[in-house]
N, C-alpha and C positions, 0 to 999 in steps of 0.2 A: 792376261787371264784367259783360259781357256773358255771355249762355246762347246756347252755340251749337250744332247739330244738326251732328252728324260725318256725314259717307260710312259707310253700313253695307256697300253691297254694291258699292266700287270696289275694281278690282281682278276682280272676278269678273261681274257682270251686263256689267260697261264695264273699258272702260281706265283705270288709278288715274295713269298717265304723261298732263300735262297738253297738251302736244304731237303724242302718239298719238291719247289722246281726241277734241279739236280736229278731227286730220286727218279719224278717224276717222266725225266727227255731219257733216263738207262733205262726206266722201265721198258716204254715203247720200243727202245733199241733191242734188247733183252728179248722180245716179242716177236719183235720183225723176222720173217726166213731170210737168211742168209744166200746172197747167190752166190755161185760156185761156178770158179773157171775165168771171171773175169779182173782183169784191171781195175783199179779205182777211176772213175770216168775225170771228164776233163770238166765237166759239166752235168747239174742234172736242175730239171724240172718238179717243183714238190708246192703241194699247199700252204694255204696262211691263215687258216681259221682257227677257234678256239681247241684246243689241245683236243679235247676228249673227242672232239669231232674229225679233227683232221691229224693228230700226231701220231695216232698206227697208221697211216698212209705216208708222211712223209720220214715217218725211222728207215722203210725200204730203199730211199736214196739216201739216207745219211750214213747210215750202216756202211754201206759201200766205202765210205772216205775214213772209215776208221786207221787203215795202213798210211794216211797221208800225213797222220799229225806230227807234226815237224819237218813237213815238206812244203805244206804248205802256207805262204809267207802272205799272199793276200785274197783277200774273199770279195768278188766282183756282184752286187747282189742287185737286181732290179726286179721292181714290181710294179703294180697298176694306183692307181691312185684313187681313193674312195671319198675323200672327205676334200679334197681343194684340190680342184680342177688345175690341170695344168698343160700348157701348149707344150710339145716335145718331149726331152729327156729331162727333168731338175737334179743339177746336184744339191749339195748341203754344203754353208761353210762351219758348219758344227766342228769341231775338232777331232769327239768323242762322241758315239752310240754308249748311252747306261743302260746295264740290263742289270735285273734282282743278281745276277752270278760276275759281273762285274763290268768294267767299261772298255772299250773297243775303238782303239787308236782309228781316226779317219784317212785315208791317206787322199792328201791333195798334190800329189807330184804329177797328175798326170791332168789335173783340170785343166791349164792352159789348154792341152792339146785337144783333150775335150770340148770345152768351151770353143775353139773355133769348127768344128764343127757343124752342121745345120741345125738348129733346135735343141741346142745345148744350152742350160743356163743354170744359174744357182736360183732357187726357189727354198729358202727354210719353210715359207708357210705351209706347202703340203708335205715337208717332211716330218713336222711336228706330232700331228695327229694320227702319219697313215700306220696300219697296224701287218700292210703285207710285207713290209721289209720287217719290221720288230720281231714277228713271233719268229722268224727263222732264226734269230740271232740268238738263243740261247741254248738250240742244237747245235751249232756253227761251234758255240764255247765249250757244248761237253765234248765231243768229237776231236775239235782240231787244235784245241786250247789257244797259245799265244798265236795272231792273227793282224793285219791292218784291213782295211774295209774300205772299199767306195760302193757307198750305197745308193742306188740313182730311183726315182719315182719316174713311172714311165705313162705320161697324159697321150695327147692326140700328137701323134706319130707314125711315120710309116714304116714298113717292115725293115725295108733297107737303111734306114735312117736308123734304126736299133743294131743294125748288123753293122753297120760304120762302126758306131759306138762300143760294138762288141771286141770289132775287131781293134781297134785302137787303144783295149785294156786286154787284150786276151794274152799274153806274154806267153810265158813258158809253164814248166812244171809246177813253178811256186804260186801258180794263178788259178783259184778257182772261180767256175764263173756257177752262180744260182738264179734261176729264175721261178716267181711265185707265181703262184695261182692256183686259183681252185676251178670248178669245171661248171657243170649247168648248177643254177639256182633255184629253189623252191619249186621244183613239178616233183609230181606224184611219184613214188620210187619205179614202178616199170617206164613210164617215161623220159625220168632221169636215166636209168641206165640205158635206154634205147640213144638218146642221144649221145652220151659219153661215150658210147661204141663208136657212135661218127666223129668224135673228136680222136678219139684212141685211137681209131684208125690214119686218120687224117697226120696226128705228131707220127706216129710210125713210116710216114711218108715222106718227112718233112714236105710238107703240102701245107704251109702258111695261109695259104688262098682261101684252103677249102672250111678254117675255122672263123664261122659268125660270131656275132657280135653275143645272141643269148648262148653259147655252148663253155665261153671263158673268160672271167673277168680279167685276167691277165693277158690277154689276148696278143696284144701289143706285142709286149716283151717277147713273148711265147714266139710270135712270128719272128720277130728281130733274132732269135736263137736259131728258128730253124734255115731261116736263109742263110746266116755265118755257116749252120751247121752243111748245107748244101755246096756254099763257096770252098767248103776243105774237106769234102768227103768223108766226113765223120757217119758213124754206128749208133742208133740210137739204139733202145730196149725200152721196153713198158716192163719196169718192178709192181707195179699196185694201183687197181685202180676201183674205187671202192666210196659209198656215199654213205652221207648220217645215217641213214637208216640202217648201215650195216654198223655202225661203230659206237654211236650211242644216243640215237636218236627218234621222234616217230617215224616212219615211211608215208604218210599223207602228205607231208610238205620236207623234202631232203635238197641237201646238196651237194653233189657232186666232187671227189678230188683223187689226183693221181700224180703218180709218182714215177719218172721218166731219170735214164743215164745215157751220156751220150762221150763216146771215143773219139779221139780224132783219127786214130788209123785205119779209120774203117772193118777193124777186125775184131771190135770188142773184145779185146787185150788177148788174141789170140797168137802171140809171139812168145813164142816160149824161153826165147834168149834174153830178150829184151825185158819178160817180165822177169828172169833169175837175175838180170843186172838190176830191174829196180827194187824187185825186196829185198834181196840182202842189202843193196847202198841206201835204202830208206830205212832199215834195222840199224845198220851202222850209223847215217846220221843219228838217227834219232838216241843210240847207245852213246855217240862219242862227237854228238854236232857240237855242245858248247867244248868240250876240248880242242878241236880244231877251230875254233874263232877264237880261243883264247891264246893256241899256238899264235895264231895271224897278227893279234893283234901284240903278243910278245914280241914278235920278230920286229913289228913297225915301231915300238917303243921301243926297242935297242936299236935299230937304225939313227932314230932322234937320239941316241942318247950317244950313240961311239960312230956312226956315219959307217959301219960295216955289219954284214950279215949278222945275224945269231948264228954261234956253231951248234952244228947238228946233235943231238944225244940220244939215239934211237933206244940205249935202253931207259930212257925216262917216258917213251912211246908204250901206249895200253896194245897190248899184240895184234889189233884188229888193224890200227895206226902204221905198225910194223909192215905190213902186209903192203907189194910195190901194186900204189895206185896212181892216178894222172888226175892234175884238179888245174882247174882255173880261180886266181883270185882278181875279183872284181870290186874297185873301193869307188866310192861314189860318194860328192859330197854338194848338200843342197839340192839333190838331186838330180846331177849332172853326173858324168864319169868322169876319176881322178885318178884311173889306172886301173890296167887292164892286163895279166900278165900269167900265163900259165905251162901248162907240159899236156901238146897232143897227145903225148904217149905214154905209157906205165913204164919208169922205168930204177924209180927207185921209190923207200915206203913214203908212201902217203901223208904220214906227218909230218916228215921232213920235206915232201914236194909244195903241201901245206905254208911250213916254214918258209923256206925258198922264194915261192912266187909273191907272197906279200912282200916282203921285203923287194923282190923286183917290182914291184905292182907299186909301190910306193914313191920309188928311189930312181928304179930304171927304166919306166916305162918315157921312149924318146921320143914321145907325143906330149908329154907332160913336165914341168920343174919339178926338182926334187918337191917330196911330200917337206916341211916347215911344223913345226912344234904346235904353232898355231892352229893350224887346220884339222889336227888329229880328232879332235871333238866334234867334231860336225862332220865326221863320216861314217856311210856306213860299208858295211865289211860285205861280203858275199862269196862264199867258195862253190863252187862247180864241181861235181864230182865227173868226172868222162867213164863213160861206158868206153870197150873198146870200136874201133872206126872199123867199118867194112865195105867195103867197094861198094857203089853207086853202080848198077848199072844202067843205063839209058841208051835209046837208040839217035837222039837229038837234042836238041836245048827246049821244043815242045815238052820231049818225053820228063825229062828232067824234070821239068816245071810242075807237071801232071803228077809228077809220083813224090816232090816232095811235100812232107808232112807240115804244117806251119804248126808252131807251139810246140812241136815235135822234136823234132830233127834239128840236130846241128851238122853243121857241113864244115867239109874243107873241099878247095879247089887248087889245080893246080895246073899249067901248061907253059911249055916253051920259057922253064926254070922260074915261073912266079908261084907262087904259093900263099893262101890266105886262109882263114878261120873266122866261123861265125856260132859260138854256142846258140844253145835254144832260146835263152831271155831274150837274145836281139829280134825276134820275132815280135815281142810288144812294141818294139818301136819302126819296124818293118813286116807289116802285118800279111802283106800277099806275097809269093811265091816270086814274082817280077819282082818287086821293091828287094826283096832280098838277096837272089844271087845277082842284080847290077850293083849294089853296095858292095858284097860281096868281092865280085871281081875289082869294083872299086880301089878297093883296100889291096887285093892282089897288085894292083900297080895294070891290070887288063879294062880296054872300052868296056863301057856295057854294053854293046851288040859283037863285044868279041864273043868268037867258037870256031874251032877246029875239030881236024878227026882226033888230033893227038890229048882233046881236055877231056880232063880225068876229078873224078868227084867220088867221096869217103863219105860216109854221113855215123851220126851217133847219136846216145841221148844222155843224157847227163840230169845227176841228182843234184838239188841244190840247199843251202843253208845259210843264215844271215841273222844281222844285225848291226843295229847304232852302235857307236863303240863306245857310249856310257852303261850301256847295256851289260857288255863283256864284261867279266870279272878280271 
């Protein structure tokens, strides 16, 4: 039997009527200015108080993740803890978050790794009552719809001890990380806003240090973000910063809340290339994702059934399918990897590379036994879409290090005839820049303190799409 996390505060912080609710998280969206020019961030900083007070503050970061829905596979959400005190980070062995708009798979694949961590522990008691992860989760539903969740309560902590933890769930494209909080509490409104200047100023610096104790009851978290955000040169932005007295409140006694996005390429999605590969291939999943997991998982069901490929039929392909792309399929089971198998390069359509690589991914990957009839149920599916690869340049193995993107960037390497590949998702489980190209060359068959003049490095980004295979039609 499943453990599920009830609604503590619907009904009162929001609307418990699931139709109200709804109407009520488009409205604010519906409201919010629109920003223009950027990316959908990798991250963003938003309030947790009762709607009418803080919900037109936190639409200007929700807004933003509207182009991700269907990209994004899981929602990384930590906030501060009001009602049960807690030492460090707590997870929850809840299975499911319930909310009035519906329930919210928990994902526990990655607790062990959390758990040995410093200050990591499962605690239901403070997740039961606290209300700063809850109210974000029903913006999280209108926005980005089907989702998995690790929601963490974040007690007495140090900054870097949340930036461990950041970094150890920060994965790739399909990873969104949320951080709650609201800003000063109960001073007079010119004095609330004098201080929120010095917080405002202070996230735009990522300057962890410089935010006390009365300016953020998220504080915690808040710093654990910006130090991650510091270790990988990310781009922050202030969308909205604004208190009860402006939204619906008295100004005698206000409180403070703001709404913060943060990039990791430091360019506030200023790549013009890279953003035309990710909205057309985030249009495209999101027009033709369950077709291609349904190819994937056709191909792996005829495997088990005739022990040979599916043959290709590009005109039973939707023309977007037709179109030559390059995917990686990645199948996973119990939360391990059970095949790994793709095309660096575009060079036939996409449905049929689709096709293809599952079926290798299954059958031919010579790291793994063939896939068994048995096992097909307890896995899950993942295809990779590649943008195209473009020269790396760098002056050293320093520079390299310095200029790659973590959660970003996938790489290939190659020297004196070895050659290897690491899409973006391997960044969740190789979270720094080191850990990464030594695995890396690992797999190349090169030391990890190998480098010459003659190594050579491509880097790219890739969209991604997934699911359990009872899921698949």
């Amino acid at each position: 039997m499943s453990l599920a996390r009830r609604p503590a505060v619907a009904g009162a912080f929001y609307p418990a009527d699931p139709a109200v609710l709804a109407a009520q998280v488009r409205g604010f969206l519906d409201e919010a200015a629109a920003e223009r020019g950027s990316r959908p961030p990798k991250a963003i900083i938003a309030p947790h108080a009762g709607y009418v007070y803080s919900g037109p503050v936190a639409a200007y970061a929700y807004k933003l993740l509207a182009p991700l829905k269907g990209t994004i596979q899981r929602v990384v959400l930590l906030g501060p803890c009001h009602r049960v005190a807690v030492r460090g980070v707590a997870l929850t062995s809840a299975d499911v978050y319930l909310t009035p708009l519906g329930e919210i798979a928990v994902d526990h694949g990655l607790d062990a790794a959390l758990m040995a961590l410093p200050g990591v522990s499962v605690v239901d008691a403070t997740h039961i009552p606290e209300h700063s992860l809850e109210v974000h989760l029903p913006f999280l539903q209108e926005v980005l719809g089907d989702f998995v969740l690790i929601p963490m309560v974040v007690g007495d902590a140090r900054a870097h001890e949340v930036a461990d933890v950041l970094d150890a769930v920060w994965g790739g494209p399909e990873t969104l990380i949320v951080i709650s909080t609201d800003l000063s509490h109960y001073l007079d409104y010119d004095a609330c806003q004098a201080i929120d200047r010095r917080t405002t100023a202070a996230i735009e610096r990522l300057d962890g240090a410089a935010i006390e104790g009365g300016q953020a009851c998220g504080r915690v978290p808040v710093k654990g973000l910006l130090e991650a955000a510091k270790r990988r040169g990310m781009t922050i932005k202030t969308l909205d910063v604004r208190n009860s007295g402006d939204t619906a409140g008295p100004k005698d006694r206000v409180v403070g809340y703001g709404a913060w996005a943060l990039w990791e390429n430091g360019d506030g999605g200023a790549n013009p290339q890279e953003d035309d590969f990710s909205a057309k291939t985030r249009a495209l999943l999101n027009a033709h994702g369950a077709k291609l997991l349904q190819l994937a998982k056709a191909s792996i069901r005829h495997g088990l059934e005739t022990g040979a490929p599916m043959p290709a039929d590009p005109s039973a392909l939707p023309a977007d399918l037709s179109s030559v792309g390059a995917c990686f399929v990645t199948l996973n089971k119990d939360g391990r990897l059970r095949g790994c198998i793709g095309s660096p390069e575009a060079y036939r359509p996409l449905g049929q590379d689709v096709t293809e690589n599952a079926f290798r991914s299954a059958f031919r990957d010579p790291r793994f036994p063939p896939l068994d009839a048995g096992e097909a149920e307890a896995l899950d599916i993942h295809i990779s879409v590649l943008s195209p690869a473009h020269p790396f340049a760098f002056t050293d193995q320093a520079d390299l290090l310095a200029k790659l993107r973590p959660g970003v960037d996938g790489l290939i390497i190659a020297d004196g005839g070895r050659r290897a590949l690491f899409l973006p998702s391997v960044w969740s489980q190789l979270p720094t820049p080191e850990q990464f190209l030594a695995h890396l060359k690992a797999k190349a068959g090169m030391r990890p303190d190998h480098w010459s003049d003659t190594f050579q490095a491509w880097r790219f980004i890739a969209a991604e799409t997934g699911a359990k295979w009872d899921k698949i039609p």
